[in-house]
C-alpha positions as CSV (number, residue, x, y, z in Angstrom):
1,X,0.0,0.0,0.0
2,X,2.9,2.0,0.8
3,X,4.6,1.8,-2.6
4,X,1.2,2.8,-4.6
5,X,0.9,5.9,-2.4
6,X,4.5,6.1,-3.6
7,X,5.6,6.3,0.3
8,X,9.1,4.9,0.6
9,X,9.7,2.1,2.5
10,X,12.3,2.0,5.0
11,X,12.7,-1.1,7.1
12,X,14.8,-1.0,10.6
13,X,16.7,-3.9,12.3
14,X,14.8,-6.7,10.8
15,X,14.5,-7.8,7.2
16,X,11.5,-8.7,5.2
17,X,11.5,-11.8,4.1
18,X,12.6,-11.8,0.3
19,X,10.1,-13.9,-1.4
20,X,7.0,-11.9,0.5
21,X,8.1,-8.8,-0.8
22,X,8.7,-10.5,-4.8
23,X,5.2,-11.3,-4.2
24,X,3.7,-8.3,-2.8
25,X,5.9,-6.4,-5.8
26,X,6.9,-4.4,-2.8
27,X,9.9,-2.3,-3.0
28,X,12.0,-1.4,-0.2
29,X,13.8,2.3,-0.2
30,X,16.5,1.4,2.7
31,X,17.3,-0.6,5.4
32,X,18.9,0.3,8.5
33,X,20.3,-2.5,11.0
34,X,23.4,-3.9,13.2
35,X,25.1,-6.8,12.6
36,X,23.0,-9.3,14.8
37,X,25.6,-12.1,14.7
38,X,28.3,-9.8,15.5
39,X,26.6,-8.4,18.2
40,X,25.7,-11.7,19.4
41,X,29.2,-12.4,19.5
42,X,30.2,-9.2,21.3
43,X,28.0,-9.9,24.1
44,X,29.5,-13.4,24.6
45,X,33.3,-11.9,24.7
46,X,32.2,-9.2,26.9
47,X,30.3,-11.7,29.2
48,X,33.3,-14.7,28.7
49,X,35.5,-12.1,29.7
50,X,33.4,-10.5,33.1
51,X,33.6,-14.3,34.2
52,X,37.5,-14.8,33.6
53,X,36.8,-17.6,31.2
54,X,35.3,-19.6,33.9
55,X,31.8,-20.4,34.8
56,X,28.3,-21.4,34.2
57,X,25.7,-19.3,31.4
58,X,21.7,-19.5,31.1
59,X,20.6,-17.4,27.8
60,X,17.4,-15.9,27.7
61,X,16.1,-16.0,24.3
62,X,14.3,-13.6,21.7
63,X,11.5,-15.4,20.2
64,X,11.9,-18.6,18.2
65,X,12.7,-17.8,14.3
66,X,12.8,-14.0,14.5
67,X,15.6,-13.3,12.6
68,X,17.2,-10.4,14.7
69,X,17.3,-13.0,18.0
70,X,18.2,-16.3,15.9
71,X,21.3,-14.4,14.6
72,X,22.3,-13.1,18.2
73,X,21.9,-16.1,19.9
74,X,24.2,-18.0,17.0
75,X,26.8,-14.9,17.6
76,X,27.0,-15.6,21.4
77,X,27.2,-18.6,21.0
78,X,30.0,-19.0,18.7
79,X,32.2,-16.6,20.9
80,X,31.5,-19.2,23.8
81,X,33.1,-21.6,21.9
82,X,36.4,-19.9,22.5
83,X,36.1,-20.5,25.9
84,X,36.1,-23.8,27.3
85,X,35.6,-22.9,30.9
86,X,31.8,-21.8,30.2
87,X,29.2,-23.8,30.6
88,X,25.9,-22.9,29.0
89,X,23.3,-24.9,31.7
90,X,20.5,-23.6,29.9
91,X,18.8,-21.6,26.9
92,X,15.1,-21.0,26.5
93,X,12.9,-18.6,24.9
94,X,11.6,-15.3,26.6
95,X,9.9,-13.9,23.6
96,X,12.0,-10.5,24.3
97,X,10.1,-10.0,27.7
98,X,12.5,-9.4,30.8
99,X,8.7,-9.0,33.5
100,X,8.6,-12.8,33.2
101,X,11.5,-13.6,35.1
């Protein structure tokens, strides 16, 4: 609807998914994002490094398939795997919402 108004489309920190916008004909103006997997992986060498290389990790998750989260949590934990001495005990969803816990 955007496009026909001829409104430019920006999209922030998440992508649309490729084939739904070949189908909708839709046309995106810009995208503006981070690096998910990198900032995943940030976040695991800053924590790695608060706990000296040594000790145990739960992960709170984003929600399942979001691509933003996904790519995060595959970040962290690839910088974990630098570090031998961390355990991760545990990693479940928490759908992005910290009042649960």
């Amino acid at each position: 609807m955007a496009n026909r108004a001829n409104i430019p489309v920006v999209i922030v920190d998440t992508r649309v998914d490729p084939k739904t916008m070949s189908e909708s004909k839709g046309k995106i103006a810009s995208f503006i994002g981070s690096d998910n997997f990198e900032g995943g992986k940030l976040a695991g060498e800053f924590i790695a490094k608060k706990l000296g290389g040594k000790g145990k990790v739960a992960i709170l998750e984003g929600i399942p398939g979001h691509e933003t989260g996904d790519s995060r949590l595959k970040g962290f934990r690839e910088a974990l795997k630098a570090f031998p001495g961390i355990e991760i005990v545990a990693s479940q969803t928490a759908n992005w919402e910290q009042s649960r816990f």
